[in-house]
C-alpha positions in Angstrom: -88.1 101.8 65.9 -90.3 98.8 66.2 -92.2 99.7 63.2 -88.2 99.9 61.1 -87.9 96.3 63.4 -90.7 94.7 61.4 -88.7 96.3 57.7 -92.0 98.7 57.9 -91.4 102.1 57.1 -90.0 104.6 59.5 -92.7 107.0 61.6 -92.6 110.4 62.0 -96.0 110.1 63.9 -95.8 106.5 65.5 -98.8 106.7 67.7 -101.1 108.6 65.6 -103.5 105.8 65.5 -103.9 106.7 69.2 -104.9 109.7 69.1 -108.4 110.8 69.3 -110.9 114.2 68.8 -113.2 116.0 71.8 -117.2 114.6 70.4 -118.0 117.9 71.1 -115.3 120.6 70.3 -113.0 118.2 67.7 -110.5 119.5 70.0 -107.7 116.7 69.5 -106.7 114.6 72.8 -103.4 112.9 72.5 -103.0 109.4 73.9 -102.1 109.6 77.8 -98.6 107.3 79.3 -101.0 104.3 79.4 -102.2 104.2 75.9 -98.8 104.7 74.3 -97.4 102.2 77.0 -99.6 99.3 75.9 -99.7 99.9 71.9 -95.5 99.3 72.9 -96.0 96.5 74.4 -98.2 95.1 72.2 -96.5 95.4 69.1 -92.9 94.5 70.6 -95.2 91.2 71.2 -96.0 91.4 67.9 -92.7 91.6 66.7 -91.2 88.8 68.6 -89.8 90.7 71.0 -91.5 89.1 74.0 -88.8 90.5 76.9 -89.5 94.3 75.6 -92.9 94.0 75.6 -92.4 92.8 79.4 -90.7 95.9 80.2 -92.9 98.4 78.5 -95.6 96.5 80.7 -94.4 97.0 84.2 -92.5 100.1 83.4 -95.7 101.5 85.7 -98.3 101.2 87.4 -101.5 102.5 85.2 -103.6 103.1 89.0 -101.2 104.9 90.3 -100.1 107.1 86.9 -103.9 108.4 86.8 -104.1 109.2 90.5 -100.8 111.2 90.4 -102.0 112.9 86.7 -105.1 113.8 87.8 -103.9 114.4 91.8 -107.0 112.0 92.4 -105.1 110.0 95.4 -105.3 110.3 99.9 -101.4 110.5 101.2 -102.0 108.4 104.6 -99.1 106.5 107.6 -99.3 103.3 105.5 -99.5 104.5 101.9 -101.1 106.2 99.0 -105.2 105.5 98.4 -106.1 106.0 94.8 -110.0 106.2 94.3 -111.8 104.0 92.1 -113.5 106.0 89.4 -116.7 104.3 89.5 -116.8 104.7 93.2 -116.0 101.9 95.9 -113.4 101.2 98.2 -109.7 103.4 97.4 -106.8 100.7 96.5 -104.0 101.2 99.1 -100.7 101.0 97.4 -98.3 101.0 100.3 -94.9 102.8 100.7 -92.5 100.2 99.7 -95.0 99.0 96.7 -95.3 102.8 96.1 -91.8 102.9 96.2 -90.6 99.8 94.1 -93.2 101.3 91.5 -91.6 104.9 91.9 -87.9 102.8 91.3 -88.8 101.1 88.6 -90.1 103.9 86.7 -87.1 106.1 87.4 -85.0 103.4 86.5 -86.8 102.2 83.2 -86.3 106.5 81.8 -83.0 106.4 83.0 -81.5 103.1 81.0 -83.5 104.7 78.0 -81.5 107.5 78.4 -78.6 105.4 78.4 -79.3 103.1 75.6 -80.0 106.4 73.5 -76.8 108.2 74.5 -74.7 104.9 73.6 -76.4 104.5 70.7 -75.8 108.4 69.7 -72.5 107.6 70.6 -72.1 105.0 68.3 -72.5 107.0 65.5 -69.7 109.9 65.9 -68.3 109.7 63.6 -70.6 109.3 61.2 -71.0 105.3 59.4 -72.1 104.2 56.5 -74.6 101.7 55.4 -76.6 99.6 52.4 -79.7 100.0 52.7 -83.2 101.2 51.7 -86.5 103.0 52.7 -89.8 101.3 51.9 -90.0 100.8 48.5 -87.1 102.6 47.3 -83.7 101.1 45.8 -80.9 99.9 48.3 -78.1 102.8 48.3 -75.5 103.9 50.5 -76.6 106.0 53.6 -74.7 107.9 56.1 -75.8 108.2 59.6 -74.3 110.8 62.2 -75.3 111.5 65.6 -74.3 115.4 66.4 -73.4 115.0 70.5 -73.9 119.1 71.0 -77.5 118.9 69.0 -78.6 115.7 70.4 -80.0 114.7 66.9 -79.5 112.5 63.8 -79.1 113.1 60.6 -79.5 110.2 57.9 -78.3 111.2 54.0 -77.6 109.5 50.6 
């Protein structure tokens, strides 16, 4: 959607830029919640959009999303020790900055949720517009959200 923000074209595949291949088997390795996280933020900064890109930024904590992915962190009575990678002393996040983090990140997927639904909402019934993809001419387009699918359909 930020791409469509900017009048670029819209993407199937937004973050296949990100995504990289094993050296070794060519496996491919899609971009982890950090990646994707920061290539948001960056180009709602790009755009202008200077409050989004705030929120894609403290949506979570990146320490604390690699201990929990790769169960790399010490449960103790004042909080949660993540190791360093590279060895040294663990970073103690303690339970009510464990638990602010944990809020805030439940919160952030929830009003997505939200937004989405009100936004699918917003669309049944079905509305019209003038408009255009890329380089084509401007035409009239229907949009309709389907509730029982959870999808959209776009025709002209």
């Amino acid at each position: 959607m930020l791409r469509v923000a900017e009048g670029e074209k819209y993407s199937l595949w937004p973050f296949q830029t990100l995504v990289e291949r094993h050296k070794v088997s060519g496996a491919v390795i899609a971009p982890n919640a950090n990646k994707v996280l920061r290539d948001l933020a960056g180009h709602a900064k790009c755009v202008g959009l200077d409050s989004l890109a705030e929120v894609f930024r403290d949506a979570f904590d990146a320490d604390l999303r690699n201990g929990y992915a790769h169960a790399d962190y010490i449960v103790w009575n004042d909080g949660i020790r993540l190791r360093k990678r590279n060895g040294g002393n663990a970073k103690l996040v303690s339970w009510p900055e464990f638990n602010a983090h944990f809020h805030r990140g439940i919160n952030f997927f929830h009003r997505l949720g939200q937004i989405v639904q009100e936004y699918m909402d917003s669309y049944n019934p079905a509305k019209q517009i003038r408009g255009q993809l890329a380089h084509e001419p401007e035409s009239t387009w229907t949009i309709h959200a389907d509730p029982e699918r959870k999808s959209f359909s776009i025709s002209a």
